[in-house]
LOTORTI-82934 format. One record per residue (C-alpha): residue in three letters; z, x, y. Coordinates in steps of 0.02 Angstrom, whole numbers, padded with zeros to 5 digits, always signed. Layout:
LOTORTI-82934
ALAZXY
...
end
This chain:
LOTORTI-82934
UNK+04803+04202+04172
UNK+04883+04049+04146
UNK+04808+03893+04250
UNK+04866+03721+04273
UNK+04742+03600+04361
UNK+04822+03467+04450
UNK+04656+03317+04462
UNK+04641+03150+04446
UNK+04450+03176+04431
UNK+04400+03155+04259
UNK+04234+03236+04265
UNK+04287+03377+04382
UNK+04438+03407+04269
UNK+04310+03430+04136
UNK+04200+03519+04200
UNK+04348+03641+04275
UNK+04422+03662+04108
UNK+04273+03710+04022
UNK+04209+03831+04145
UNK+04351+03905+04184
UNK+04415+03930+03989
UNK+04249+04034+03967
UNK+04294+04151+04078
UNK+04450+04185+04003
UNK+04569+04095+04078
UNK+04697+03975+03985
UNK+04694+03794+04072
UNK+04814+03651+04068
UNK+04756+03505+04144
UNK+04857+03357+04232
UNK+04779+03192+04317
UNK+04944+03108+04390
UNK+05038+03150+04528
UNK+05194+03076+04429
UNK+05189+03191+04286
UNK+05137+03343+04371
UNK+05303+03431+04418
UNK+05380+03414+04227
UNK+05216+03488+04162
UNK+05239+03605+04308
UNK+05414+03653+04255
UNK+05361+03670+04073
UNK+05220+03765+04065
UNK+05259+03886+04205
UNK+05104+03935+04241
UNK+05007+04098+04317
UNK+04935+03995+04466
UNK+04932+03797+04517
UNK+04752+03723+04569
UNK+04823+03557+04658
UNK+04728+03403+04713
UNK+04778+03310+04850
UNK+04724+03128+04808
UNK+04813+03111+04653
UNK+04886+02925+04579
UNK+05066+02883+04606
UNK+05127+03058+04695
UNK+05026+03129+04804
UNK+04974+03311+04798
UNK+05085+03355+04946
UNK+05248+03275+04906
UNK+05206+03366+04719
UNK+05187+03514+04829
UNK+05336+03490+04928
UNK+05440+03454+04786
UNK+05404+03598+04682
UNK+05448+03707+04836
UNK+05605+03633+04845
UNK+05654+03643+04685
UNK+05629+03826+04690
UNK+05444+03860+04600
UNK+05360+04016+04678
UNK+05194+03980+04580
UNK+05053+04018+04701
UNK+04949+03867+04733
UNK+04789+03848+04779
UNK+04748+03662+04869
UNK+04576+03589+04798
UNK+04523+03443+04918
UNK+04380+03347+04972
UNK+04505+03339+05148
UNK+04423+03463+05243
UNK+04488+03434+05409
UNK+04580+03576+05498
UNK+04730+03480+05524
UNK+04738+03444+05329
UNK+04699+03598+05273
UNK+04874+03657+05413
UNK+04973+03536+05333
UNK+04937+03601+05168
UNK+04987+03780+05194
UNK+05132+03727+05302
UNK+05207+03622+05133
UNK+05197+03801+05043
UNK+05008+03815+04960
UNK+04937+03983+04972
UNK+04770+03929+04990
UNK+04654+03830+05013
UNK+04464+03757+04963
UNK+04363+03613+05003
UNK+04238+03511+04891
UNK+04114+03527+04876
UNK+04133+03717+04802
UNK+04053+03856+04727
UNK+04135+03908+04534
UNK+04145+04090+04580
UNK+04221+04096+04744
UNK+04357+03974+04636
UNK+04374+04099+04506
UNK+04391+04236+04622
UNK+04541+04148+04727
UNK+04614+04124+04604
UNK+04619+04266+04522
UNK+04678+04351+04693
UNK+04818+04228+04689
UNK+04851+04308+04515
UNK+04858+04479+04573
UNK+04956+04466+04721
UNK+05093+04373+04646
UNK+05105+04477+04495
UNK+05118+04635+04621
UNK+05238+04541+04716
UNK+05353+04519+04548
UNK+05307+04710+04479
UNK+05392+04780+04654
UNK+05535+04744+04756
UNK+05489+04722+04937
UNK+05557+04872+04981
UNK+05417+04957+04872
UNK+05272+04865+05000
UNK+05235+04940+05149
UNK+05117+04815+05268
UNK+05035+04814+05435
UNK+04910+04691+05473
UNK+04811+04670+05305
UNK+04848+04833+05250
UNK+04962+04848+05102
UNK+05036+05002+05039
UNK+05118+05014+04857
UNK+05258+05165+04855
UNK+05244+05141+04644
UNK+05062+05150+04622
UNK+05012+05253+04777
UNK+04893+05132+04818
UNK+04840+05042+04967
UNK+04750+04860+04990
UNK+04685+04770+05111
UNK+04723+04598+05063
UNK+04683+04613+04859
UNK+04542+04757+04889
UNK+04602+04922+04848
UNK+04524+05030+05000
UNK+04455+05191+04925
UNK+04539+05345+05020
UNK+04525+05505+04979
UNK+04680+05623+04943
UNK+04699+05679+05136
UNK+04658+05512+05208
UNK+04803+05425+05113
UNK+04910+05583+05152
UNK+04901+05545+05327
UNK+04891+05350+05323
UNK+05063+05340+05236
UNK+05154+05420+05377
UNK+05080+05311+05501
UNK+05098+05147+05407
UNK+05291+05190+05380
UNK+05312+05202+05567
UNK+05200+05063+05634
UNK+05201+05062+05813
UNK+05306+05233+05833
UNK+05188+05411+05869
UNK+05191+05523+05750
UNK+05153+05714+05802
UNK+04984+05797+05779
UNK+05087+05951+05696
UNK+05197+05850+05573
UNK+05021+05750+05504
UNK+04921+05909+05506
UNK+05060+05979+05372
UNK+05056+05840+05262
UNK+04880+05816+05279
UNK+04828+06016+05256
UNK+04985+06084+05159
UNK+04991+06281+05139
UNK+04808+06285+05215
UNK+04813+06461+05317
UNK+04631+06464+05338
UNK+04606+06291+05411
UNK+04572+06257+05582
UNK+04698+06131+05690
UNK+04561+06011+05733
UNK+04537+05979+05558
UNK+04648+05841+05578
UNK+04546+05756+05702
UNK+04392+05743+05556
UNK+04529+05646+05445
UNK+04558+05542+05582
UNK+04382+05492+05610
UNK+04342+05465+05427
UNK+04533+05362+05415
UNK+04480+05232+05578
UNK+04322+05193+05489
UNK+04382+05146+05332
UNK+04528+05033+05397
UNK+04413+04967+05540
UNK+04426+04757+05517
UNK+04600+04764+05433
UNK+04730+04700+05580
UNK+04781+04869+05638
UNK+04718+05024+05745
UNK+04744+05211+05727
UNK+04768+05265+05907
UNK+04751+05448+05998
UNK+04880+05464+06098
UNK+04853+05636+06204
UNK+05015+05739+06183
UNK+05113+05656+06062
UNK+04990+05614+05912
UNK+04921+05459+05828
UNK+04998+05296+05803
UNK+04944+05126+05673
UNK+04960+04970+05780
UNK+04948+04805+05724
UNK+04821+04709+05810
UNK+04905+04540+05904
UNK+04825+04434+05815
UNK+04874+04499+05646
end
């Protein structure tokens, strides 16, 4: 992963390029506002760790200008500003994230390296190849699904009948069309089998934005909570 840090800081940009170069990660650094963008545009990096105090351009207009100009690079806001209303501003201007000072080296590493992964996944696959409902992601190339960056471990049957009902958010799918995919050529297993799928299924996508409703004479249905 290629980094740039964006800090006017000198002892935090230190301290941030030698920690995070030991763990593997190649770092640029960057202390003015002013020269940030052309560095930006050069180096083209992985992700984009962006102060907002900065000398001569601030970290939001750096922000805002990058966007503008067309650079997708996720960005990840690094601020003593910890204010709600700051941290709203920020992701309105096009950061993907955000983290206060003071903060704790691995939670930065792992952001980061989130940011990573779901832009490179965003680049390997068209969007057409994404299926999502609430924080549930599904991956038509890999077979895989996520919720958020965390691949959710299902077995074989669960993702059989999860794919079906992520496809269709919001529309029923019939008890007799999922038991087929779900238990293909099974002669010898019971119709209620389904139902034990089901169970194990609502417990393993239980906190991720959507629900896997019973609906009595028509089938189950994935619904995205409101909130989501």
């Amino acid at each position: 992963m290629k980094l740039l840090i964006v800090e006017d800081d000198l002892a935090m940009q230190t301290a941030l390029q030698r920690a995070l170069s030991s763990r593997a990660i190649t770092v640029a650094v960057c202390g003015d506002g002013s020269l940030a963008l052309p560095l930006w545009q050069q180096l083209q990096p992985d992700v984009v760790l962006l102060d907002l105090t900065l000398p001569n351009v601030d970290g939001l207009e750096v922000l805002s200008l990058a966007r503008q100009q067309g650079l997708q690079t996720p960005v990840l806001i690094l601020t003593a500003r910890s204010t709600v209303g700051d941290r709203v501003i920020g992701l309105n201007t096009g950061a993907d994230d955000y983290l206060a000072k003071p903060f704790d080296l691995d939670e930065l590493e792992a952001r980061l390296r989130a940011l990573h992964r779901r832009n490179a996944v965003a680049i390997a696959e068209p969007n057409n190849e994404i299926i999502q409902a609430g924080q549930l992601r599904h991956s038509k190339h890999s077979g895989a699904v996520y919720c958020n960056d965390a691949v959710i471990d299902l077995t074989p049957r669960e993702l059989a009948l999860l794919v079906p009902l992520i496809s269709k958010v919001g529309h029923a799918v019939s008890k007799e069309q999922l038991f087929k995919l779900v238990f293909p050529n099974a002669t010898e297993v019971q119709y209620e089998a389904i139902e034990v799928v089901v169970y194990r299924l609502r417990k393993k996508i239980a906190g991720t934005g959507v629900n896997l409703m019973t609906l009595r004479g028509l089938g189950y249905l994935l619904k995205e909570e409101a909130n989501t």
